[in-house]
C-alpha positions as CSV (number, residue, x, y, z in Angstrom):
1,X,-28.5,13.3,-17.1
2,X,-26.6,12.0,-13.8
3,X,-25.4,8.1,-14.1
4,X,-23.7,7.3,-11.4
5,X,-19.6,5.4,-12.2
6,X,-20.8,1.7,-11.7
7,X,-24.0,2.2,-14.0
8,X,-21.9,3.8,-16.3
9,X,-19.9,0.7,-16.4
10,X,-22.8,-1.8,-16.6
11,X,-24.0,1.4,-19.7
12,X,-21.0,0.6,-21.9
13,X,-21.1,-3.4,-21.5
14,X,-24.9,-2.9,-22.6
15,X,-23.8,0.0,-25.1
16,X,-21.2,-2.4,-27.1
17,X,-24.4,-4.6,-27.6
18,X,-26.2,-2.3,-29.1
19,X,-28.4,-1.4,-26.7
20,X,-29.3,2.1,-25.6
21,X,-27.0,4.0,-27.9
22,X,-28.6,7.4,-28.5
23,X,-30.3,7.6,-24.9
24,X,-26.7,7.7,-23.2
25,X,-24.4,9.4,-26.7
26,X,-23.4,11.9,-25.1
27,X,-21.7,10.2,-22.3
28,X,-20.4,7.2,-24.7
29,X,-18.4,9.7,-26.9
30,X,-16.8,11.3,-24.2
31,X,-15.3,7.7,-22.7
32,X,-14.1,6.6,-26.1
33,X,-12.5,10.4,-26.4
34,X,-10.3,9.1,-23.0
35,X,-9.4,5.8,-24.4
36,X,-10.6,3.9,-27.2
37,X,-11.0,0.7,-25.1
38,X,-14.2,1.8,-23.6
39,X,-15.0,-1.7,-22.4
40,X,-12.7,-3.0,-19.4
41,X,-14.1,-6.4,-20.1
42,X,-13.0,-6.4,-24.1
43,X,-9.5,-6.5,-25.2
44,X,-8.5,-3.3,-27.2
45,X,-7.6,-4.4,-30.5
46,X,-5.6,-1.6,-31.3
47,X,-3.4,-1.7,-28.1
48,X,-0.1,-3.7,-29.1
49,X,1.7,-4.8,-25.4
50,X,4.5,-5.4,-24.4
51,X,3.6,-7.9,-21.8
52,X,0.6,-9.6,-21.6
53,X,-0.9,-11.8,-18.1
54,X,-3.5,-13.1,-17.0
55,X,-3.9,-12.8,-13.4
56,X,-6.8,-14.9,-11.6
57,X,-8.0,-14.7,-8.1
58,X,-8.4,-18.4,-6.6
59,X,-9.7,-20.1,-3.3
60,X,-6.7,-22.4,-2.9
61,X,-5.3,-25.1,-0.4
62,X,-1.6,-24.3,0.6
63,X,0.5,-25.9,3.2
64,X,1.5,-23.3,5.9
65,X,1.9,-25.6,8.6
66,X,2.6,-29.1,9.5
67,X,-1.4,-31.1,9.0
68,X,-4.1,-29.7,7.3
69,X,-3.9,-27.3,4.6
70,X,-5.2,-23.7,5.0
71,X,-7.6,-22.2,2.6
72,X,-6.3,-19.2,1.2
73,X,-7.5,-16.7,-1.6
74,X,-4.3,-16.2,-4.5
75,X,-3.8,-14.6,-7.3
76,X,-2.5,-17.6,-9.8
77,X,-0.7,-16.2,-13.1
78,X,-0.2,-16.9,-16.6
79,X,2.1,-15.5,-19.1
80,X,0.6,-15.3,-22.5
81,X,3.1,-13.0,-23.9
82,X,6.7,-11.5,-22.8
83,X,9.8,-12.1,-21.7
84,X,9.7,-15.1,-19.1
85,X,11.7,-13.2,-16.6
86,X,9.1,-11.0,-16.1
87,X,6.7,-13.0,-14.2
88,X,8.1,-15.1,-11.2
89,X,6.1,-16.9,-8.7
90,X,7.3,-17.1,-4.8
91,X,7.7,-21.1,-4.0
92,X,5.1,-22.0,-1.7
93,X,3.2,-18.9,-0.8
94,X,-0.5,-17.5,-1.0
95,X,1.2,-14.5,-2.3
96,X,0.6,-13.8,-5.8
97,X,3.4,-13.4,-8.2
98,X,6.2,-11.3,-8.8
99,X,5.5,-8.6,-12.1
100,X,8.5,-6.9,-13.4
101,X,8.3,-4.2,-16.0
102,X,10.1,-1.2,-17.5
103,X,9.3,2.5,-17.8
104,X,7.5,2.9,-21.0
105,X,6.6,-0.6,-21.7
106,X,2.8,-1.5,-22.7
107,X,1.3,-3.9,-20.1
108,X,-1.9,-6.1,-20.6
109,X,-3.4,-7.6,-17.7
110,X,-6.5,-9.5,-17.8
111,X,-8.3,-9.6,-13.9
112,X,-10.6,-12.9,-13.7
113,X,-12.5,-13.4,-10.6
114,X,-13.1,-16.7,-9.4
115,X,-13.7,-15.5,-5.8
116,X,-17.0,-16.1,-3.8
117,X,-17.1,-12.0,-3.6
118,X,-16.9,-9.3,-6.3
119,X,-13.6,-8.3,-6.4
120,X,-11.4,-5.5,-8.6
121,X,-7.3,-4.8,-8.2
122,X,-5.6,-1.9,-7.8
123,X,-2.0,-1.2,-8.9
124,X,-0.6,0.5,-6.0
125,X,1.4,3.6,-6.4
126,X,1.2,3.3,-9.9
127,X,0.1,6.2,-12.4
128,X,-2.2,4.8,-14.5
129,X,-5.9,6.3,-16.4
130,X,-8.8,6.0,-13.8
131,X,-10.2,3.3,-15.6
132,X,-7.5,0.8,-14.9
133,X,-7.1,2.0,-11.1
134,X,-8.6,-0.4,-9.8
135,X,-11.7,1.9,-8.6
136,X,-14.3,0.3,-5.7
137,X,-17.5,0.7,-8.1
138,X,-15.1,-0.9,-10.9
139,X,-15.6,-4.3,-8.9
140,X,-16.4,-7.7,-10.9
141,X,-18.2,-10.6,-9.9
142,X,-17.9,-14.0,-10.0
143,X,-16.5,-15.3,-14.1
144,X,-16.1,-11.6,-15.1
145,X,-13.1,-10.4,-16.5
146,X,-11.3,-7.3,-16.1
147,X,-8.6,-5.4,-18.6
148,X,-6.0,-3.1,-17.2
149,X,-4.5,-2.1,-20.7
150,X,-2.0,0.9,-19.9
151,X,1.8,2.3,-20.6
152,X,4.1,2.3,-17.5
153,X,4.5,5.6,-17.1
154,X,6.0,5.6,-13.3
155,X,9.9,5.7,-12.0
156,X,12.2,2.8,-10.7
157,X,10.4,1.6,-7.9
158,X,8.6,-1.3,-5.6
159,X,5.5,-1.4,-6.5
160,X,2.8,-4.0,-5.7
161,X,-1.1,-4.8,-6.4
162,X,-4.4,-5.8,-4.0
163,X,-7.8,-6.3,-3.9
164,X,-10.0,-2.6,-3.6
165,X,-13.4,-3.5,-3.3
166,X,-14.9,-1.7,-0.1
167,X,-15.6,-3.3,2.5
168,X,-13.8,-6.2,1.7
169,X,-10.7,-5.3,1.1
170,X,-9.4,-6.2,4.8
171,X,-10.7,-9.5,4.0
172,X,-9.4,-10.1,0.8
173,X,-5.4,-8.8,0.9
174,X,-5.6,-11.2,4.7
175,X,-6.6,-14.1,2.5
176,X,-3.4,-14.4,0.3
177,X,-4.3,-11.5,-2.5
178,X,-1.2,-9.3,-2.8
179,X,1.5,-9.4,-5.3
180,X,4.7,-7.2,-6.3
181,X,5.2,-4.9,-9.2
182,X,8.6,-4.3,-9.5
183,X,9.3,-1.6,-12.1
184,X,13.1,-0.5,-13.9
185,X,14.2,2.3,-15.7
186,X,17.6,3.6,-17.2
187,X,18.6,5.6,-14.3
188,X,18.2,2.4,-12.1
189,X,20.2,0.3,-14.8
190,X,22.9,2.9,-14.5
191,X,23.6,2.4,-11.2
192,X,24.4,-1.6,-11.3
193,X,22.5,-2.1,-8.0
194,X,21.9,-5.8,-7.4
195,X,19.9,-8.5,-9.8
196,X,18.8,-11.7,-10.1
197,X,19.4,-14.0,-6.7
198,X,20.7,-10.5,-4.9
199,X,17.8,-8.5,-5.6
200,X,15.4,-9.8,-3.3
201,X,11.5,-9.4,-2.1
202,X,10.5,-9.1,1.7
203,X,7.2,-9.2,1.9
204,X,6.0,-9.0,5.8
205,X,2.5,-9.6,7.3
206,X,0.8,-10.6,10.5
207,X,-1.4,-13.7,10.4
208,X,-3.2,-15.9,12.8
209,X,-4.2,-19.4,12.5
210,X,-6.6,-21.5,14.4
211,X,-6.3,-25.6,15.3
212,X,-7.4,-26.5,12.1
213,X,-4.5,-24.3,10.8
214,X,-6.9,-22.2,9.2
215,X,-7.1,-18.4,8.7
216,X,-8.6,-16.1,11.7
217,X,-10.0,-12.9,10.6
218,X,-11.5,-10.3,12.9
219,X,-12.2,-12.4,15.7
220,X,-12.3,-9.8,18.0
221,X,-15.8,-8.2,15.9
222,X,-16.1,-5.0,15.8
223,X,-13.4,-3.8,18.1
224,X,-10.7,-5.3,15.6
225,X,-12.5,-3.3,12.8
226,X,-11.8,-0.1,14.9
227,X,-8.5,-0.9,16.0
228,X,-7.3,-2.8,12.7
229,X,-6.9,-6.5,12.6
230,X,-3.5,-7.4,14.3
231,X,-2.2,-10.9,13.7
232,X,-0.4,-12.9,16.1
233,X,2.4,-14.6,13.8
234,X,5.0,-12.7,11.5
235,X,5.0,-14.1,7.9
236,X,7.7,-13.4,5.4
237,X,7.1,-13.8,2.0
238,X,3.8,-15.8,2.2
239,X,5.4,-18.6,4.6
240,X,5.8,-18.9,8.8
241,X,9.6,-19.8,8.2
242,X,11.0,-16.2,9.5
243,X,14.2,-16.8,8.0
244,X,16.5,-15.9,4.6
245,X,19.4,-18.2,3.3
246,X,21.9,-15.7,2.1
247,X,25.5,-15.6,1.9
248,X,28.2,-13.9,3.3
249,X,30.2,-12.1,1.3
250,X,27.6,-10.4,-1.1
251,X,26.0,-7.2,-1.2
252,X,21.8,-7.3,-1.6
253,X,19.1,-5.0,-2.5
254,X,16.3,-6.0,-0.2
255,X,13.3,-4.8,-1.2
256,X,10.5,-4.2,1.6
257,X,6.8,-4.4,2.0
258,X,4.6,-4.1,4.8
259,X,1.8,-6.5,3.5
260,X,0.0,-6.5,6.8
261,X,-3.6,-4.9,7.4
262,X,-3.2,-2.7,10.0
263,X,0.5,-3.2,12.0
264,X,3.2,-1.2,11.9
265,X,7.3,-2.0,12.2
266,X,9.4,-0.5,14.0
267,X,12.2,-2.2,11.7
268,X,16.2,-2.4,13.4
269,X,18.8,-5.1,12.8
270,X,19.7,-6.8,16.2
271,X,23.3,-5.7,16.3
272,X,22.5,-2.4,16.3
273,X,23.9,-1.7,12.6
274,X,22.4,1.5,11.0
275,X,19.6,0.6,8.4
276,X,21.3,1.8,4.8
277,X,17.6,2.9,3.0
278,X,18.2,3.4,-0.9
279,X,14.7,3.5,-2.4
280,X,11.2,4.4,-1.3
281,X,7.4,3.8,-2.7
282,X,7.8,5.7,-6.1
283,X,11.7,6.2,-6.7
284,X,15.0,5.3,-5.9
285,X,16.9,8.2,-3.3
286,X,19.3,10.7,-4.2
287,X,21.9,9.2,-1.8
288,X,21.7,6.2,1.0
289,X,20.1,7.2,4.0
290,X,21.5,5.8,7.0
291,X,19.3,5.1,9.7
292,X,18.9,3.6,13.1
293,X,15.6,2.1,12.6
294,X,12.6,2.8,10.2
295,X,9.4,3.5,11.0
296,X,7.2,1.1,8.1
297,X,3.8,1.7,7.7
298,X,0.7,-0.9,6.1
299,X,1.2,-0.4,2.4
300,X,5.2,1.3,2.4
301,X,7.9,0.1,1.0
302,X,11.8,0.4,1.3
303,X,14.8,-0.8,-0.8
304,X,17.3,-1.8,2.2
305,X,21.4,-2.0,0.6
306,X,22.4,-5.0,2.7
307,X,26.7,-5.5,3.1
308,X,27.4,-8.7,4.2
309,X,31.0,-8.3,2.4
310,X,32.4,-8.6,5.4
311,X,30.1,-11.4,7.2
312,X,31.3,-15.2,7.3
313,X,29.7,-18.4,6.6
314,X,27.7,-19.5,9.2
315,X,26.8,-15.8,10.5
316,X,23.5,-14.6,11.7
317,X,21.4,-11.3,11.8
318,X,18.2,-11.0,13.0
319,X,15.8,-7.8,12.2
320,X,13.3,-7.1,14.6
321,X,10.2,-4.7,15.4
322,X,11.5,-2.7,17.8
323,X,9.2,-1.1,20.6
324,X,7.5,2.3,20.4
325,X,4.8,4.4,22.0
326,X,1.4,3.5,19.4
327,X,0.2,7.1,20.9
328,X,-2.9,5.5,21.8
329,X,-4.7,5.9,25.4
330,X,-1.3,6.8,26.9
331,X,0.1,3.4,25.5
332,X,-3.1,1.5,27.1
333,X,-3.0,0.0,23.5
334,X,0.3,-1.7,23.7
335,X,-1.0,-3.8,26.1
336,X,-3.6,-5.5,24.1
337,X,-6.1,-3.9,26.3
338,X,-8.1,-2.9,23.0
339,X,-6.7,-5.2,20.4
340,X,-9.3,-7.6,19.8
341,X,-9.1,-10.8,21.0
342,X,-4.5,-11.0,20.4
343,X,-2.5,-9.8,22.9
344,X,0.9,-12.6,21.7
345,X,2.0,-9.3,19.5
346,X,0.6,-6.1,20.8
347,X,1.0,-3.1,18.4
348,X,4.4,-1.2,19.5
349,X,5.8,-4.0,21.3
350,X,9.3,-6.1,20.6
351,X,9.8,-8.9,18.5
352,X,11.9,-10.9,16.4
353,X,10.5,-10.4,12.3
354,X,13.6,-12.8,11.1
355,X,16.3,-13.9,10.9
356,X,19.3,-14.5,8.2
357,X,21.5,-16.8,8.4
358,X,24.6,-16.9,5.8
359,X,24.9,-20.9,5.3
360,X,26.7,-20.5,2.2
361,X,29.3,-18.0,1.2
362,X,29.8,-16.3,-2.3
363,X,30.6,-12.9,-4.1
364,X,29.6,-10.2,-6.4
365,X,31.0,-6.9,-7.5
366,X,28.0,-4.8,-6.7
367,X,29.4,-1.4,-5.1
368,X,26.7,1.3,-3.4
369,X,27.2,4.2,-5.1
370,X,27.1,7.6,-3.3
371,X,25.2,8.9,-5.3
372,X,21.6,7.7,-7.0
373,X,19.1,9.1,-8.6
374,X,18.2,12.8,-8.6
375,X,14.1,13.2,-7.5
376,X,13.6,16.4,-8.7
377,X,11.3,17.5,-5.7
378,X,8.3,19.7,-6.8
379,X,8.6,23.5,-5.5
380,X,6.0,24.6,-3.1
381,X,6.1,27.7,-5.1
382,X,4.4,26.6,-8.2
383,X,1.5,24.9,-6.1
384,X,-1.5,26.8,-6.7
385,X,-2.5,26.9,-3.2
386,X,0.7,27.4,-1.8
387,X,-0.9,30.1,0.8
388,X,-4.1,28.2,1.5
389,X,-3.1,23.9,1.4
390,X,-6.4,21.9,1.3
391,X,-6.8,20.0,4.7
392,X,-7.9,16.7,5.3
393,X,-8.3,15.6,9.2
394,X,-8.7,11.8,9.9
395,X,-10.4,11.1,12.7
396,X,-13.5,9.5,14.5
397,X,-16.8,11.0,14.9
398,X,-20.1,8.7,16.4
399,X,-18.0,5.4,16.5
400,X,-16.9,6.0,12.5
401,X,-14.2,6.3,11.2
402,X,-14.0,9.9,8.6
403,X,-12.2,12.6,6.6
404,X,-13.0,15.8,7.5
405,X,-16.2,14.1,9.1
406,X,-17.1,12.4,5.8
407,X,-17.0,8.8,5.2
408,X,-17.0,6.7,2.0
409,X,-19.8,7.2,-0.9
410,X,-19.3,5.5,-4.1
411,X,-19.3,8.7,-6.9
412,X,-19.7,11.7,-4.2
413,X,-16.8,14.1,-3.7
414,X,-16.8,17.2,-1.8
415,X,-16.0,20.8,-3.0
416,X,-12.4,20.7,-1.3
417,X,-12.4,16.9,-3.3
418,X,-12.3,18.7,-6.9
419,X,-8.7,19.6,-7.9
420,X,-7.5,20.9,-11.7
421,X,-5.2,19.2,-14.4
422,X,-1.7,19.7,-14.9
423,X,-1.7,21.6,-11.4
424,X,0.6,21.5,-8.4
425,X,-1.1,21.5,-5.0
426,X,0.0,21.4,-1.0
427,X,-2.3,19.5,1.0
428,X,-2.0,18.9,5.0
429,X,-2.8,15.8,6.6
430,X,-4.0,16.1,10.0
431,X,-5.1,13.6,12.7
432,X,-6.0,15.6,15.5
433,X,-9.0,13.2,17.2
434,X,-12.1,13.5,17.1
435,X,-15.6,12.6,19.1
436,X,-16.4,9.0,19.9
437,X,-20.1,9.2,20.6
438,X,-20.7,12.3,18.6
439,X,-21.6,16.1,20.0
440,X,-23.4,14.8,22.9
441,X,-21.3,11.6,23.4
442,X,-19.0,10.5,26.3
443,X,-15.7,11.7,25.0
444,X,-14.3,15.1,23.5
445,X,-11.9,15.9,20.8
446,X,-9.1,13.9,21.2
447,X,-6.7,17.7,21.3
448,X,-9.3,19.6,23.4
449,X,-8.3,18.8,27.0
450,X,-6.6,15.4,26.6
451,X,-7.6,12.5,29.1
452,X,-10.2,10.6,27.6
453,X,-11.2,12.6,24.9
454,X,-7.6,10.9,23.3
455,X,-8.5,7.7,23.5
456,X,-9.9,6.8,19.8
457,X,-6.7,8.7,18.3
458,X,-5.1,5.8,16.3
459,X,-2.0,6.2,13.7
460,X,-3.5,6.5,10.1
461,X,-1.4,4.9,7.0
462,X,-2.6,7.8,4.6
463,X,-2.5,6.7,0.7
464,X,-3.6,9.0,-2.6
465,X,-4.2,7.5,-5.3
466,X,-3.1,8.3,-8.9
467,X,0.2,10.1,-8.2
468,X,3.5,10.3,-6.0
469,X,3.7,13.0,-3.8
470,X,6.9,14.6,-1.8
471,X,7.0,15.6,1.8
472,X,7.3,19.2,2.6
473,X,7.2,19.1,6.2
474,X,6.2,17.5,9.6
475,X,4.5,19.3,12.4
476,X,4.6,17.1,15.8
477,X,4.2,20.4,18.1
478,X,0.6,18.9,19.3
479,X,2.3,15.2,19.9
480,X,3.6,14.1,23.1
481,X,7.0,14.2,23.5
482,X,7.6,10.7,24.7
483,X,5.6,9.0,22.3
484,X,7.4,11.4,19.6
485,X,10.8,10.7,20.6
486,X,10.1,6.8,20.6
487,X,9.7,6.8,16.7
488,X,11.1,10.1,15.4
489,X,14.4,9.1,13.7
490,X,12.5,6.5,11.8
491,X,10.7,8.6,8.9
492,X,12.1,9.3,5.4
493,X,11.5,12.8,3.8
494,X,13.1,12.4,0.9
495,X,12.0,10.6,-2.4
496,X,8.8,10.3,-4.3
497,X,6.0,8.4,-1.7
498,X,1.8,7.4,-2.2
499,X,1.8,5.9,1.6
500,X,2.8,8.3,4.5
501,X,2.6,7.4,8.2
502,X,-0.1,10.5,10.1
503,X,0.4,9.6,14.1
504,X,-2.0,10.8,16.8
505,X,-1.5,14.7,16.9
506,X,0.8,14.5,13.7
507,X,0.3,17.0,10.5
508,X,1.8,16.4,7.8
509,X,2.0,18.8,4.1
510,X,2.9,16.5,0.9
511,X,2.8,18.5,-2.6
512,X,1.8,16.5,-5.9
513,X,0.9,17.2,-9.0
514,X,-1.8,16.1,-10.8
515,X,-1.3,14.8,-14.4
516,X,-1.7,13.5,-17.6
517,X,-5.6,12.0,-16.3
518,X,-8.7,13.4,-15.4
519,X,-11.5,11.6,-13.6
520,X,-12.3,9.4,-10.0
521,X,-9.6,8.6,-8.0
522,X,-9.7,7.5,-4.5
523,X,-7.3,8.8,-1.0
524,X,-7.8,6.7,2.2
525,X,-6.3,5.3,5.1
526,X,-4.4,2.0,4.5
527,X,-5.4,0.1,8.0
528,X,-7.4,-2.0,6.3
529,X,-10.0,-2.1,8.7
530,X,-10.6,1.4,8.9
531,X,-10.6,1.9,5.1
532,X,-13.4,-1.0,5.1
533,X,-15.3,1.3,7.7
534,X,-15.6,4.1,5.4
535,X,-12.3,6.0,5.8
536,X,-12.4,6.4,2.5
537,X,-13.0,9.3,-0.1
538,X,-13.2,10.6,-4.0
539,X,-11.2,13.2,-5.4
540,X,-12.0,14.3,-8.6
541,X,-9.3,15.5,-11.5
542,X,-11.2,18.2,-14.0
């Protein structure tokens, strides 16, 4: 008998009722064999946490800018049991709160939606059982209640959490619904980076507002689901006010998201100082990686070591985006040409993100080591397929966005989807074009004679659910060598990633390993837009 995930889910709410027990046995016993908590809507008695939230997503009025409030969708928290530390709210912002846990702590968090759409969260980066992924055909409706109930199983790292329902998700993360998930372990401790005021969040998006000072979402139709929604305002942290009170004479761990939908940052400090990266997605580096600017994708994140020993009261540093070739249409892109209806911040062009200013001045004794944490990068020679890698190609084919020509379908996954337990595996990541108006359309692959056959190549955000991967290598022989020379001393290698940056005529091979939990997890592109559009597919641990 075939049930497909989201009757399976509606099957257990009706099975803890009573209902239907020996028709479905079969595939009851083997859900309470993966966890006892069968129900994601019924609290495990038997699981004892650590820390316990309840996390609810809420239409809310905020004050953004001077007049009317703006109408915003949040994520509003409650602690009902842990330390208070470990929940802190940013002042002010749509952005939901600030979660921080410890490797091998028990974490409860119980997901109500009070949203005019269904809705389900996923805990981005984070290794977790597929039930508590946050899976699209997991979503609730309005009054349901989700539990995540799981054991943090994942290294020191920036984390955070969003809305996955499909196609919605744009929607939902441009309304306010994002948060951070900030997780610690021994090795981090060890290093006495900064805490407390000097260990600080830098959430950056792109929003626009109308007259009315409310939110404008893809108001450029279907061309801005295409391209990806580009805002034409920089927010940090939730507010308009681009700009950090810090003070000179301190050393601060900055800890970077790129929040935004679809854009990406070209990230530099004004006065030309190197960027000093210390951690990355999943793990803190083996040693700071200087850096004259870093290229940082929808859905990355950085830890940034920030030295201001030497800076004065009354100093200021600006970081900007600087410009770069998008490697779309021969840069036709940058100029707005296609962007919907924005062109004040065109993708790949220059601006200021914010600024700090140092009105105060202080100290601390926090010292970057040379040293960090050893990543214990996984050997290609253990991979399974270490003479064959799997290959995914992202690209568009009859106005779609795809994978290997497939787009999204709730429970399907292909043969080259379907991947073992407690394996090793190289996959390359290709995006190498594709055909606009299909095989009798107007344009050609985008590497099969250039001109216009290039024009839908976009940069693709790629993210795998379910585990952290490390990068084995990049090819960029098939990009042009302007574009590539514009951006290509801003990627990071090292560390353990889920988010890596695939640019127009990039491949890239990544090796992961795939543990601990079998079942449905989900790999996509992290432009928001093109995710909604079906860029989007299953793969399956058996």
């Amino acid at each position: 008998m075939s049930i497909q995930k989201h009757d399976r889910r509606n099957f257990i709410k009706l099975g803890c009722a009573g209902a239907s027990i020996l028709i479905a046995w079969p595939l009851f016993q083997s859900c309470a064999n993966e966890n006892k908590n069968s129900d994601p809507l019924r609290l495990n008695p038997d699981f004892k946490p650590d820390l316990d939230i309840k996390l609810t997503a809420v239409e809310r009025e905020i004050s953004i800018l001077e007049g009317r409030k703006t109408m915003c969708w949040t994520f509003k928290s409650e602690l009902i049991l842990g330390d208070s530390s470990s929940l802190q709210q940013i002042p002010d912002s749509y952005l939901g709160p600030i979660i921080k846990v410890n490797k091998g702590q028990k974490i409860r968090i119980r997901f109500q939606n009070e949203l005019p759409q269904e809705s389900i969260v996923h805990w981005h980066g984070m290794h977790v059982p597929e039930q508590y992924d946050g899976h699209p055909t997991d979503i609730i409706s309005n009054g349901q209640t989700y539990v995540y109930e799981y054991e943090v199983m994942n290294r020191a790292g920036t984390y955070w959490f969003h809305p996955h329902p499909h196609g919605n998700t744009g929607e939902q993360v441009y309304n306010g619904l994002a948060g951070l998930l900030l997780v610690s372990d021994k090795e981090e401790e060890n290093l006495n980076l900064p805490t407390g005021e000097f260990d600080l969040p830098v959430v950056i998006q792109d929003r626009t507002l109308d007259d009315n000072n409310q939110l404008v979402y893809l108001d450029g139709g279907r061309m801005d689901r295409m391209m990806g929604f580009l805002g034409d305002k920089i927010f940090l942290n939730g507010r308009p006010e681009q700009e950090l009170s810090l003070k000179a004479g301190c050393n601060y761990r900055l800890r970077f998201l790129n929040g935004s939908n679809s854009r990406i940052y070209k990230l530099a400090w004004d006065n030309g100082e190197p960027l000093k990266v210390i951690g990355i997605d999943g793990s803190i580096l083996e040693q700071p990686k200087v850096m004259p600017y870093v290229m940082l994708a929808p859905a990355k994140r950085i830890d940034i070591w920030l030295d201001l020993k030497n800076k004065k009261q009354g100093d200021e540093i600006e970081l900007k985006s600087l410009a770069f070739e998008s490697g779309m249409m021969g840069g036709m892109m940058n100029g707005g040409m296609m962007n919907g209806n924005n062109t004040r911040l065109p993708l790949g062009s220059e601006y200021s993100l914010f600024k700090i200013k140092m009105n105060e001045s202080g100290s601390n004794d926090f010292l970057l080591p040379e040293n960090l944490v050893p990543y214990n990068k996984l050997d290609p020679t253990t991979a399974v397929n270490r003479n064959n890698p799997r290959e995914f190609n992202f690209f568009m084919q009859g106005m779609q966005w795809t994978i290997n020509g497939r787009t999204w379908e709730p429970t399907e996954v292909a043969k080259e989807e379907t991947v073992k337990l407690d394996t090793t595996e190289i996959w390359q990541l290709s995006n190498k074009g594709g055909k606009m108006m299909g095989d009798g359309g107007m344009m050609g692959r985008g590497n099969e004679g250039g001109g216009m056959g290039n024009m839908m190549q976009m940069p693709h955000p790629i993210h795998i659910h379910q585990v952290q991967f490390n990068i084995l290598e990049y090819d960029t022989s098939e990009m042009d060598a302007m574009f590539w020379n514009s951006i290509k001393d801003g990627f990071i290698d090292e560390g353990w990633q889920d988010t890596v940056l695939l640019m127009p005529g990039m491949k890239i091979k990544i090796i992961m390993r795939f543990s601990d939990f079998k079942g449905l997890f989900v790999y996509h592109c992290h432009n928001l837009e093109h995710e909604d559009m079906g860029m989007m597919r299953n793969f399956k641990i058996e």
